[in-house]
N, C-alpha and C positions, 0 to 999 in steps of 0.2 A: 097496560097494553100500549105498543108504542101506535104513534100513525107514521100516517105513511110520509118519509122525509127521501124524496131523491138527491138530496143535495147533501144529506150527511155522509153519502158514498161518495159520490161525484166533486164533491170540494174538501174530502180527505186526501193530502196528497198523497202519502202511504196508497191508500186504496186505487189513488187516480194511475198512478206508477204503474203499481202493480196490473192493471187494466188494460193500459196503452203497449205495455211490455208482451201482454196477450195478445193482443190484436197483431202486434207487429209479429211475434212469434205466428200467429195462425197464415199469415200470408206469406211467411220464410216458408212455411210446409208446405200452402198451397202454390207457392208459384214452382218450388221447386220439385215439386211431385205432378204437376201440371206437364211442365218442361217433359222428364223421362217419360210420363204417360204418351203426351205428344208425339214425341223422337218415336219412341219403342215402337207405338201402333203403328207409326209408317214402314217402321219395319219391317211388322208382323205381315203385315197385310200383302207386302210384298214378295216376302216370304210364302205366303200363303196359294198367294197367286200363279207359283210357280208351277209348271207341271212336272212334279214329284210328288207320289201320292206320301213320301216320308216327309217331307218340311212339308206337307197340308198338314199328315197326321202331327206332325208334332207344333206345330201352333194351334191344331184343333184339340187338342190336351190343355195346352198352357191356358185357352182361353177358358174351357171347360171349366178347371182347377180354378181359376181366380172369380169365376164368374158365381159358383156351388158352394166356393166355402167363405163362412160371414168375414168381411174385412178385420175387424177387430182377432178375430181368430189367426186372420195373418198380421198381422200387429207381434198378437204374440208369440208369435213363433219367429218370427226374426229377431224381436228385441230379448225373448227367454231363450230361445232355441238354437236358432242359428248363429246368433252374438256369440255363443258357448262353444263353438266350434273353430272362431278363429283364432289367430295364434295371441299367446299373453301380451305380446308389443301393440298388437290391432287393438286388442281390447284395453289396454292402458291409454293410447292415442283417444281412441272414441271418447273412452272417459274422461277424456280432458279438455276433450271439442266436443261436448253435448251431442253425445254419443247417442241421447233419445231419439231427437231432432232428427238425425241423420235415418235410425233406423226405419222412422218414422215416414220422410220422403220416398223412402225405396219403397218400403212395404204398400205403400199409398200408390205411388207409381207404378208398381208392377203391376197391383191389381187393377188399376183404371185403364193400364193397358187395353187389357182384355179388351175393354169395354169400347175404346179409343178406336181398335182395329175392326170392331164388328164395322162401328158406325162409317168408316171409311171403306168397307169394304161392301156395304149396302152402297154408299155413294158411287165407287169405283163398276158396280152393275150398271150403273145411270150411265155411266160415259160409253157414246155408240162406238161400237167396234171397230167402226173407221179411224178413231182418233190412232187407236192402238197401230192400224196398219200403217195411217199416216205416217206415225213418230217412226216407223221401221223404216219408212223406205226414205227419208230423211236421216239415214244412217242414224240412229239414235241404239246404242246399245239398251238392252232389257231394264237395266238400272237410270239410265239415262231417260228411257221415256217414262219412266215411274218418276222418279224427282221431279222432269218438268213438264211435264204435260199429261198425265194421267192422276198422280195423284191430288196436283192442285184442284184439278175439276171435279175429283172426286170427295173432299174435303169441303169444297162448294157446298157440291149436293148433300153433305151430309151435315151440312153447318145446325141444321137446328138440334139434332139428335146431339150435335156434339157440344152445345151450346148447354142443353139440360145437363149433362155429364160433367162437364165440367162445373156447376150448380152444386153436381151433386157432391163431386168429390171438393168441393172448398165447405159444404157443411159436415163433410167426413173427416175432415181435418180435427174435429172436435174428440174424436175416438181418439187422438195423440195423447189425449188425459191420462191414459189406461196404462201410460207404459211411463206417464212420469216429464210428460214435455209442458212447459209451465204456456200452454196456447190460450185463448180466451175463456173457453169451458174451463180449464184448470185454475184459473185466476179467477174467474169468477167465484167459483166453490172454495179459494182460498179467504179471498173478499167477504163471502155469506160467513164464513167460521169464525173469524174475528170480527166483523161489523154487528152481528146477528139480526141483519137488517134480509132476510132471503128475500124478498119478493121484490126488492129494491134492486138488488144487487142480478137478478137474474132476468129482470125489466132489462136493465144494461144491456148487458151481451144479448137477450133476445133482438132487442133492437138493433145491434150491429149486426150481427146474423141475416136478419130481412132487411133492412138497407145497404148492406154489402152483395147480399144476395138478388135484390131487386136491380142492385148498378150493374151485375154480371151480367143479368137477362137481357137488361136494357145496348149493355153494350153490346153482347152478343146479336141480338136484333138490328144495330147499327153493322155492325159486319156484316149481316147477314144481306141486309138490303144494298148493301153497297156491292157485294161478291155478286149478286145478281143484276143489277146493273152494269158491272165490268161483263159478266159472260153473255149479258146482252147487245154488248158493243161488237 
């Protein structure tokens, strides 16, 4: 029976490679699936907000759908599904630029949308109604007092909700496994198969997981106190 050796993973350099090549891959996903989630909800939200009962109705679908069906579920259906749909040049191109990678940011983005736009859109209930009339009669067209003065305050308020979300979606990043993107989860379970060291090998990536995860919390909390302080002044 072997004992327990950390350092026969950790000072393989094969193994160490292959590791650091994971991590760095898991936060190419996570910042870039971060970003669109970001962007998109403020969209949505604004969208939403409009009085048209059709763009409510149709971002109250989009969030519904992404919010009902398991994220890996839409994993696969972009990277099997919808990849199959576009033309033979698209899908030679992808396949050339890790074409995983890619589906993987979108499918990850869209869905955390959803979720992007609740939170901001609870926050945007917090902002008193005056701010709204305010930015009007300061000539601010509708899009104009969403950008700068409605939705900042609103992203304030909703900083911790969006703070766990995005928690969430950087240890979602690990479902990229499933369609083939070489992220930390995938490297790791490549690591376990040729080391045959599992418990070794999965100590690793847990640990970066909770200390990548605990420095999000942490920073987020530092935004968070600082965004309340600025809308204190």
């Amino acid at each position: 029976m072997k004992g327990f050796d950390l350092m026969a993973v950790l000072l393989n350099p094969e193994f160490s490679r292959m590791l650091v090549h994971g991590v760095k891959m898991t936060f190419i996903i996570f910042v870039g699936s971060w970003l669109l989630a970001m962007s998109l909800g403020m969209v949505l939200v604004a969208i939403r907000m409009l009085p048209s009962r059709i763009a409510s109705g149709f971002v109250a679908i989009y969030v519904s759908y992404h919010r009902n069906v398991p994220t890996l579920v839409q994993l696969m259906l972009w990277y099997f599904g919808i990849s199959s749909l576009l033309p033979d040049s698209v899908q030679i191109w992808l396949g050339d630029h890790n074409g995983e990678a890619v589906f993987a940011v979108v499918a990850l983005g869209l869905c955390q949308a959803a979720y992007f736009s609740e939170d901001q859109r609870s926050g945007l209930r917090a902002v008193p109604r005056g701010q709204w009339e305010a930015a009007r009669a300061l000539g601010h067209s509708y899009v104009g007092a969403m950008a700068y003065i409605l939705l900042p305050q609103a992203v304030r308020n909703a900083m911790p909700a969006l703070v766990n979300h995005t928690v969430s979606l950087f240890k979602n990043s690990s479902l990229a496994m499933a369609i083939g993107v070489a992220e930390l989860t995938h490297a790791a379970k490549e690591v376990e198969n040729q080391s045959f060291r599992p418990f070794e090998t999965y100590l690793i990536a847990t640990i970066v997981y909770l200390v990548c995860s605990l420095l999000l919390m942490w920073l987020g909390h530092h935004l968070e106190q600082r965004s309340r302080m600025a809308g204190a002044v």
